[in-house]
C-alpha positions in Angstrom: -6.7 -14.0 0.8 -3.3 -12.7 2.1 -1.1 -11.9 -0.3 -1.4 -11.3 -3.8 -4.3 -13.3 -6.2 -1.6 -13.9 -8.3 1.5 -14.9 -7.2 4.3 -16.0 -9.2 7.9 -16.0 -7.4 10.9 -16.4 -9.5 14.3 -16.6 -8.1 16.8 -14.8 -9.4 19.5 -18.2 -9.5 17.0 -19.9 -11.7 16.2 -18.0 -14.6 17.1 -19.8 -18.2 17.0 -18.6 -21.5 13.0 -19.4 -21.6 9.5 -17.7 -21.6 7.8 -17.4 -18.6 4.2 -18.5 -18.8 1.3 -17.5 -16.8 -2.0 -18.4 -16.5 -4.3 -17.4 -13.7 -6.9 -19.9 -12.4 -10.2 -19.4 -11.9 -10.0 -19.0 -8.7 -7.2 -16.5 -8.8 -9.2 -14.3 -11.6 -12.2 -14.2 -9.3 -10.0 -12.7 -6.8 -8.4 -10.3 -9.4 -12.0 -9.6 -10.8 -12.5 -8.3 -7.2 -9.4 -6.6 -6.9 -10.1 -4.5 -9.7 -14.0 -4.1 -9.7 -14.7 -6.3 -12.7 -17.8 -8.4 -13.6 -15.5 -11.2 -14.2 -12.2 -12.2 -15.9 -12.5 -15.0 -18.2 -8.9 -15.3 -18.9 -5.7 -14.4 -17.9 -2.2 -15.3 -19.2 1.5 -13.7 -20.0 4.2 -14.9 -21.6 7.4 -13.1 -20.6 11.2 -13.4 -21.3 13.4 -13.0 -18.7 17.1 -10.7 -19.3 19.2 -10.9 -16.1 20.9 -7.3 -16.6 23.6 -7.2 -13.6 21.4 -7.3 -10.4 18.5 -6.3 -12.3 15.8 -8.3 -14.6 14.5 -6.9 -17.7 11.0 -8.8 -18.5 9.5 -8.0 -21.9 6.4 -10.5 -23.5 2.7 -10.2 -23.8 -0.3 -9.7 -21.8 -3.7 -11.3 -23.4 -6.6 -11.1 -20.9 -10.5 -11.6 -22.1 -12.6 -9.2 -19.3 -16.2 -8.1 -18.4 -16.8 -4.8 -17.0 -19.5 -2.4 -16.6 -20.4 0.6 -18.8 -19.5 3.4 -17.0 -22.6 4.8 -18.0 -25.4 2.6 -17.9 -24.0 -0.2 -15.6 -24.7 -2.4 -18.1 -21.8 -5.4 -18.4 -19.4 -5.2 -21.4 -17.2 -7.6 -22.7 -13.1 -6.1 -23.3 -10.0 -8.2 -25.1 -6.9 -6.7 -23.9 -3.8 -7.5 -25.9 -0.6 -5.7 -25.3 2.8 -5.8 -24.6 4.7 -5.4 -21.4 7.4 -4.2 -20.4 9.0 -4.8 -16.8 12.6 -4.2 -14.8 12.6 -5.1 -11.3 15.2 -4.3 -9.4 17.1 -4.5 -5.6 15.3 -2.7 -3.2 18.0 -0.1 -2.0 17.8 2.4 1.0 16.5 5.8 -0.5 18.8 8.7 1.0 17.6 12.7 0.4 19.9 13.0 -2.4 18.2 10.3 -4.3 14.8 11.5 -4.6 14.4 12.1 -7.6 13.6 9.6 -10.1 15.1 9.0 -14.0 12.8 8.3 -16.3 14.0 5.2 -17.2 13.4 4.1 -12.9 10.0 5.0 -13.3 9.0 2.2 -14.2 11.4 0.1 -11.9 9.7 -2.4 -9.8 11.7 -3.1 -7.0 12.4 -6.4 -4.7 13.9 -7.6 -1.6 16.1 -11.2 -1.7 16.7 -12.7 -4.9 12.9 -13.6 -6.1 10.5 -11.3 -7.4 6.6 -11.3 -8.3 6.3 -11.9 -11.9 2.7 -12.8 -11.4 1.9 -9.3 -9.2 3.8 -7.0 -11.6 1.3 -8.7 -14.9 -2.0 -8.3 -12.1 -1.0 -4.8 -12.1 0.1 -4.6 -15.8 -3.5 -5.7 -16.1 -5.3 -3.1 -13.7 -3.6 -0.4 -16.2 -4.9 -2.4 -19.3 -8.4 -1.9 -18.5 -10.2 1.3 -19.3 -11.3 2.6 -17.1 -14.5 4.8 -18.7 -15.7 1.7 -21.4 -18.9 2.3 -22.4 -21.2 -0.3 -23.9 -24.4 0.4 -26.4 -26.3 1.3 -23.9 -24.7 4.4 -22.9 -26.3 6.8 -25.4 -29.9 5.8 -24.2 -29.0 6.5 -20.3 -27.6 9.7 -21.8 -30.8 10.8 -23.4 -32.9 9.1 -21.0 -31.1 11.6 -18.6 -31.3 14.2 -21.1 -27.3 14.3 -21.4 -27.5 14.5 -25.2 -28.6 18.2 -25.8 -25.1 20.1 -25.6 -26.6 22.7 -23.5 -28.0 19.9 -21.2 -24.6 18.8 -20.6 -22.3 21.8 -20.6 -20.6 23.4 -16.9 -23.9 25.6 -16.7 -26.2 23.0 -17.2 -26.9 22.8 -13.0 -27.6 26.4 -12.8 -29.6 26.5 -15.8 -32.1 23.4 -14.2 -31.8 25.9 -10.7 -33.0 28.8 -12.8 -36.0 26.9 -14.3 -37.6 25.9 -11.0 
């Protein structure tokens, strides 16, 4: 697939006073599922208002998303809701000069874009990515733990490596 899984271009000339919607297909959260090394997403969506601030767009709303990952422990796959808000500002893509290194804190999280359309749908893929935790573990974690003997303290500590080296 070229470009991204989920794509949704909105001009700057044609933004009213309404909530954006987005869902993601099936198809498109197979490829995100992919993107982001998920079991699966079973849904998707974002509503988001739009604030045309001078040449810049302020986008505020909601990202709901029902996921399956794996444990990071024991593989195992483990359902996550993620419900949060988002918070977006996309703005022109200017040439960077030496003296403008340095970033505010407030352009940190500045997407920028080129024209007058940006990806709405790209910038709530990636509000996604940051959603998901990353170290989720399921039930089964404490039993790969102890199976792998990862429950005693001692077992587990920094010297725990040397401490097997010294017993053999």
């Amino acid at each position: 697939m070229s470009g991204p899984e989920l794509s949704r271009l909105v001009d700057l000339r044609q933004i009213i006073d309404k909530p954006v919607a987005i869902e993601a297909s099936e198809k498109e959260r197979a490829a995100l599922a992919r993107r982001f090394a998920l079991v699966r997403i079973d849904r998707l969506e974002a509503d988001v208002a739009l604030d045309v601030d001078g040449e810049a767009v302020n986008a505020k709303g909601r990202l709901r998303a029902a996921v399956v990952q794996s444990c990071a422990i024991s593989g195992d796959d483990l359902a996550a809701t993620i419900d949060e808000p988002i918070t977006l500002r996309f703005v022109p893509d200017k040439e960077v000069t030496e003296s403008e290194i340095e970033l505010e804190e407030r352009e940190l999280d500045e997407i920028p874009f080129t024209g007058t359309a940006f990806d709405l749908g790209e910038a709530v893929a990636q509000s996604l990515a940051l959603a998901i935790d990353p170290y989720a573990v399921g039930p089964g974690a404490e039993r790969v733990r102890q199976d792998a003997g990862l429950l005693d303290p001692a077992a587990a500590g920094p010297f725990a490596a040397l401490a097997a080296l010294k017993k053999s």
